[in-house]
Residue, then its C-alpha position, 0 to 999 in steps of 0.5 A: x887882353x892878350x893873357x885871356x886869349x892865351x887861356x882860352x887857347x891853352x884850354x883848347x890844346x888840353x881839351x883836344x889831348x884828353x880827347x886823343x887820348x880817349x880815343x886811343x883808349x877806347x881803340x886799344x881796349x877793343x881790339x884786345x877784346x876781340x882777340x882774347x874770343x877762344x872757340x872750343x870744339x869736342x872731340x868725337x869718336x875716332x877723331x885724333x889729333x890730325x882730323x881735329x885740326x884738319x876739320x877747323x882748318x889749323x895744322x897739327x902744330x897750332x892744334x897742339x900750341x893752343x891747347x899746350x900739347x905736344x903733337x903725339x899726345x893721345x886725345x880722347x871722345x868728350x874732351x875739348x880743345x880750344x881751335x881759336 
């Protein structure tokens, strides 16, 4: 008797294990999708690249790190740059 208590147990610890790690798939695949939203802002006439960033609450720096430029560089009305 002892033998068919020890499978029914084991069973409930492999039953529990696939769960978890379910769970833990599932959390992981939500916060990586949440993250990966990228907002996207066109620039106007007149704005450079310091109105931009101060008009979405980033700095020059994280304006320029986003969109793989550098500070200085000249951007111009209908382009779009990536703010989040």
């Amino acid at each position: 008797m002892s033998k068919g208590k020890q499978a029914s147990s084991s069973s409930s610890v492999s039953k529990a294990a696939s769960t978890s790690s379910s769970s833990a798939l599932a959390s992981s695949s939500s916060a990586s999708s949440s993250s990966t939203t990228a907002v996207y802002t066109t620039v106007e006439s007149g704005q450079g690249i310091y109105r931009v960033a101060k008009d979405n609450g980033l700095t020059v720096a994280e304006l320029a790190s986003l969109n793989g430029i550098t500070t200085t560089t000249a951007i111009h009305p209908g382009e779009r740059l990536r703010v989040k």
